[in-house]
C-alpha positions as CSV (number, residue, x, y, z in Angstrom):
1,X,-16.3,-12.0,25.0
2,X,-13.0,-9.8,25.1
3,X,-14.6,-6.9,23.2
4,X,-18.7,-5.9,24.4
5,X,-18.9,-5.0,20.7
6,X,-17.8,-5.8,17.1
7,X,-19.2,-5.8,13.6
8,X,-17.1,-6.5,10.5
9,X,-18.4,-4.8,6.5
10,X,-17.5,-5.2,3.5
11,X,-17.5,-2.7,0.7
12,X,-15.6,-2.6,-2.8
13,X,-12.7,-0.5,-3.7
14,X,-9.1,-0.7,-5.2
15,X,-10.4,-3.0,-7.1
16,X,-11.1,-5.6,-5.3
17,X,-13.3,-6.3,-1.9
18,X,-12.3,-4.7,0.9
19,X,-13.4,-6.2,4.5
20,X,-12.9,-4.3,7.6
21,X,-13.3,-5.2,11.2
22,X,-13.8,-3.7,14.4
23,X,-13.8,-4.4,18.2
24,X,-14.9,-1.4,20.8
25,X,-16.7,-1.1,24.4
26,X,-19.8,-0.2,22.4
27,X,-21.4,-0.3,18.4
28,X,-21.4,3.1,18.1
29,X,-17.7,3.1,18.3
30,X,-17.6,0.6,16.0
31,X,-20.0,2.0,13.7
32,X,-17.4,5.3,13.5
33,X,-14.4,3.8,13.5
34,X,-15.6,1.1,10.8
35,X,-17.5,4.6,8.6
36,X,-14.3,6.5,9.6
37,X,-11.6,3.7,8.1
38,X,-13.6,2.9,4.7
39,X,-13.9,6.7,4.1
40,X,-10.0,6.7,4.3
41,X,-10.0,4.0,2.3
42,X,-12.4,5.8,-0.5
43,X,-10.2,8.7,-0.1
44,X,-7.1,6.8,-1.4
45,X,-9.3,5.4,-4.3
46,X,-10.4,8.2,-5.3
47,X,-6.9,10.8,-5.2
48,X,-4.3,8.4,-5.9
49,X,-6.0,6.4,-8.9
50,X,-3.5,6.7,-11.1
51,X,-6.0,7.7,-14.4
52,X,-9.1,8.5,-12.4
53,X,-10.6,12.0,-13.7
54,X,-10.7,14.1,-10.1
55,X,-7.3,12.2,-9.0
56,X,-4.6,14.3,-7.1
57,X,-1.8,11.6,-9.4
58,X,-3.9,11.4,-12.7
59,X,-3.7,15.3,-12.6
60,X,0.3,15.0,-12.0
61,X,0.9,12.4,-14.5
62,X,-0.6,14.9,-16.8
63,X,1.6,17.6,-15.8
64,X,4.2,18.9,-18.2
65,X,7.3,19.0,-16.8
66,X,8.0,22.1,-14.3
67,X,4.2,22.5,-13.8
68,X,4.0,22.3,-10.1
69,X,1.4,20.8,-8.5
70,X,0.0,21.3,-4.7
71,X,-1.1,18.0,-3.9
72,X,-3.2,16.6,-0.7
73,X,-1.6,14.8,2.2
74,X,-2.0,11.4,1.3
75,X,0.5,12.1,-1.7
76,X,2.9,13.5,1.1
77,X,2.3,10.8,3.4
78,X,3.5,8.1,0.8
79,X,5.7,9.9,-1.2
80,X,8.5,9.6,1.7
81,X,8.3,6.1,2.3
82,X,8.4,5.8,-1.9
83,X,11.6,7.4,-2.0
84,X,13.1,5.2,1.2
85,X,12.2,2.3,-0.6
86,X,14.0,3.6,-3.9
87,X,17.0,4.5,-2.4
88,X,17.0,0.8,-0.1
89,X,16.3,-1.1,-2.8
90,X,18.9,0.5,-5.1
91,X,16.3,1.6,-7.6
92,X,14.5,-1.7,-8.0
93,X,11.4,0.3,-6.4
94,X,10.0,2.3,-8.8
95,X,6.5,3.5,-8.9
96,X,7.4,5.2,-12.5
97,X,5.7,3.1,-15.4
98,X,8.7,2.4,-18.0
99,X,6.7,3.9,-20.9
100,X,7.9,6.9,-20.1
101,X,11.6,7.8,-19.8
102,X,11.0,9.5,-16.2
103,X,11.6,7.5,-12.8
104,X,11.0,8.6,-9.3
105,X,14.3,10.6,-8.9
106,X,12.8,13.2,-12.1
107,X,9.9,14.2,-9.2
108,X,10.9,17.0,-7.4
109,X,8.9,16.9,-3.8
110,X,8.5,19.5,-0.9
111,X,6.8,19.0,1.8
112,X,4.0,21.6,3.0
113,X,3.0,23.3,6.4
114,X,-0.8,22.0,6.1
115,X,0.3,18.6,5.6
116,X,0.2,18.4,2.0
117,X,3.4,19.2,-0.7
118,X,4.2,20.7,-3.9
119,X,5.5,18.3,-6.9
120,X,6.9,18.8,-10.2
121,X,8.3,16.6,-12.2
122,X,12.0,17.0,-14.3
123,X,10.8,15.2,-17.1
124,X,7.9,13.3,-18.6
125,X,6.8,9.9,-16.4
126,X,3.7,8.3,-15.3
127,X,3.0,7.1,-11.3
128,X,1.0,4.2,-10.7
129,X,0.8,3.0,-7.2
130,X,-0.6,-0.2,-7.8
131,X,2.8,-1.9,-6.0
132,X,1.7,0.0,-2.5
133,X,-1.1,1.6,-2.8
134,X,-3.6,-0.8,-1.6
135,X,-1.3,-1.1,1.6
136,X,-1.1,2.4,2.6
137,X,-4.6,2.4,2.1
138,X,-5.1,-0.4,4.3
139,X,-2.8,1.3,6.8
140,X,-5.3,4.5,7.3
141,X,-7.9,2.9,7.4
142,X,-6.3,1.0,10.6
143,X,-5.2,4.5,11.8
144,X,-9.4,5.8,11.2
145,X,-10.4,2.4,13.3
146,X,-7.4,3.4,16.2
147,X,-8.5,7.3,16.0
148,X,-12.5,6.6,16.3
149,X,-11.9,4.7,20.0
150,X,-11.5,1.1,18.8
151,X,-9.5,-1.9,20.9
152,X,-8.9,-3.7,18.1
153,X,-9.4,-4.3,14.0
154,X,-8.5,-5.4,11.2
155,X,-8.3,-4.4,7.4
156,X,-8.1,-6.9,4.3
157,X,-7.9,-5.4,0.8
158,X,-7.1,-8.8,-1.4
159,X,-3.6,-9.3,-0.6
160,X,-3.4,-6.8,1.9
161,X,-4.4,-7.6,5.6
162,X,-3.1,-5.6,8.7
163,X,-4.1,-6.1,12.6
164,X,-4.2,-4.4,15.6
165,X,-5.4,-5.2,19.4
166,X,-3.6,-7.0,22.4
167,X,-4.3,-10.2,21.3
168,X,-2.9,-12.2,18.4
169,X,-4.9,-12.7,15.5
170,X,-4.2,-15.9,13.3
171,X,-5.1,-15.5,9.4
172,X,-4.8,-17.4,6.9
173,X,-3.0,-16.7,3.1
174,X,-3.1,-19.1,0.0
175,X,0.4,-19.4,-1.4
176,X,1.5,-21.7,-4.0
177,X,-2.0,-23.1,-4.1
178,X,-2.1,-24.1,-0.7
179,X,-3.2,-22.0,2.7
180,X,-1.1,-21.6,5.6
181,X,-2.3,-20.1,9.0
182,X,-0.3,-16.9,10.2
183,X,-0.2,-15.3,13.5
184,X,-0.2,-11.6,13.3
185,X,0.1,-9.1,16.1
186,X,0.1,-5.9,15.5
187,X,1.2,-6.1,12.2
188,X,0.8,-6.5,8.4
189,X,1.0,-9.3,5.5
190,X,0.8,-8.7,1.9
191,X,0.9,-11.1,-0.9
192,X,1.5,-11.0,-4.5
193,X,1.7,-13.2,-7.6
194,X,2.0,-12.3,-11.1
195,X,-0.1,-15.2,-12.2
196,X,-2.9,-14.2,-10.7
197,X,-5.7,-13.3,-12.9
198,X,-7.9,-11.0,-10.5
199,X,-5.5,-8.3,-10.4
200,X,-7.0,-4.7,-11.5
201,X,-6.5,-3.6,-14.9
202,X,-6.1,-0.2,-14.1
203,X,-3.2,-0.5,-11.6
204,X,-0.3,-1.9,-13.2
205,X,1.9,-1.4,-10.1
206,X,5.2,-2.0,-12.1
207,X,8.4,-1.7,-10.7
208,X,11.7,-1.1,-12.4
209,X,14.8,-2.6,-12.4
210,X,17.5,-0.6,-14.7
211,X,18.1,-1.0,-17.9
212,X,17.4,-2.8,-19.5
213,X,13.6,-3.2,-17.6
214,X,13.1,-6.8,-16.6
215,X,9.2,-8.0,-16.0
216,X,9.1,-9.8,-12.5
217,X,7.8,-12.9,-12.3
218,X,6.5,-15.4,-9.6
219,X,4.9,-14.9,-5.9
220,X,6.0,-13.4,-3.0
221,X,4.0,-12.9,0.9
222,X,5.9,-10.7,3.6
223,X,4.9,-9.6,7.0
224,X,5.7,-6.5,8.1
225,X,5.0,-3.5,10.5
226,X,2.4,-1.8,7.8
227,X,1.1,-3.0,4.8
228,X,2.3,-0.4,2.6
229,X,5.8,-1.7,3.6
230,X,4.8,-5.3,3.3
231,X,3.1,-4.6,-0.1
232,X,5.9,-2.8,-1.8
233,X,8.6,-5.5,-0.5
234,X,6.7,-8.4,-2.4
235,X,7.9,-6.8,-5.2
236,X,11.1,-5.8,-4.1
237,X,12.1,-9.2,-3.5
238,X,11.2,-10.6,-6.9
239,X,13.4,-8.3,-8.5
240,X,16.4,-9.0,-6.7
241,X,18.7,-11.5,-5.7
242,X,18.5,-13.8,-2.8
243,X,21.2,-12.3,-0.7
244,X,20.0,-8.5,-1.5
245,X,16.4,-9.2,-1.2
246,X,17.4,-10.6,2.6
247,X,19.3,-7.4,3.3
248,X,16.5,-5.6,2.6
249,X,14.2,-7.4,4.4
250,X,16.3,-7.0,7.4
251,X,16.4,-3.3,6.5
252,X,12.7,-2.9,6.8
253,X,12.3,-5.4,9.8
254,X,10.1,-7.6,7.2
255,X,10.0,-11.3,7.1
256,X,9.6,-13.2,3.8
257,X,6.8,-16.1,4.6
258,X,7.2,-17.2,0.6
């Protein structure tokens, strides 16, 4: 056996089931790392929900505008990579629901020296992270696994799968009604379709694209470095054309499987 030890659990969150695997020189590694990566996932669940009572962003998206916020460092972890993505993807990525006239440019963000930040918003809007949430989730939890001592995991949250470890790990995804094996090292794949029926009704993960909004439509599955890159750019790429949607890709160092 490469790894003396390895157990895989499952546990529901994010709305969906959440399966995480882990490979150590001993269980009781595995035990921690596998404890350690579905607390980081609960975490996310529970402070980024976007209408959760107790939720770091139901508490901002209730905020009046100016009313700053000090918010926890999983807010400031995303929050960058939220704005990189806006600016990439000339304002296609947008976390901001479109029933409210604020987008992400209206938040006003400053980082903090615990590892948290203050927010405030410009003008009313709404966050729902149900476009990346679920892969930066799946991205700590991969961190909790690497942190507790393990050689190798893996972390799938319904669409969102991400691996570490020497070797190669070959997964499989169902797109167009069909499954095709992928190889990942060291790496991420997320999938989505907007047929799908399973998808959590309290996560509406929208993203906008000017004005006026257009609803995207069809399925998308790209492998990238992390899953909350891989997540957000399955959206991207349905909400822009060909050549741009390849551009970005590049930009990102994110392959489009579908």
């Amino acid at each position: 056996m490469p790894y003396p030890a390895q157990a895989t659990r499952l546990s529901v969150a994010l709305g969906t089931l959440v399966a995480v695997e882990a490979c150590a020189p001993d269980m009781w590694t595995v035990d921690t790392g596998i404890r350690a990566a579905l607390a980081a996932i609960a975490r996310i669940d529970t402070r980024l929900h976007p209408t959760r009572p107790g939720s770091e962003l139901a508490a901002l998206n209730a905020a009046p505008p100016g009313v700053a916020l000090a918010l926890g460092e999983e807010f400031a972890s995303l929050w960058p990579l939220c704005r990189r993505l806006h600016e990439a993807s000339g304002g296609a990525f947008d976390p901001c629901l479109p029933d409210e006239p604020g987008g992400l440019t209206e938040v006003v963000f400053a980082a903090a020296a615990d590892g948290g930040c203050t927010v405030y918003k410009r003008s009313p809007l709404r966050i729902d992270f149900g476009g990346i949430g679920k892969g930066f989730a799946v991205d700590l939890a991969l961190r909790a696994l690497r942190t507790a001592g393990c050689s190798a995991g893996l972390v799938n949250a319904g669409g969102d799968l991400a691996v570490f470890g020497d070797a190669p790990r070959t997964i499989v995804v169902r797109l167009g009604g069909t499954e095709q094996p992928l190889e990942l090292r060291a790496a991420a794949v997320a999938s989505s379709d907007t047929r799908a029926l399973d998808a959590p009704a309290e996560h509406r993960g929208y993203y906008r694209r000017g004005e006026p909004l257009r609803p995207i439509a069809g399925e998308a599955c790209v492998i990238a470095a992390d899953a909350a890159t891989a997540d957000a750019l399955t959206k991207c790429v349905l909400c822009v054309d060909a050549c741009f949607a390849a551009s970005l890709l590049t930009q990102f160092a994110a392959t489009r499987v579908r």
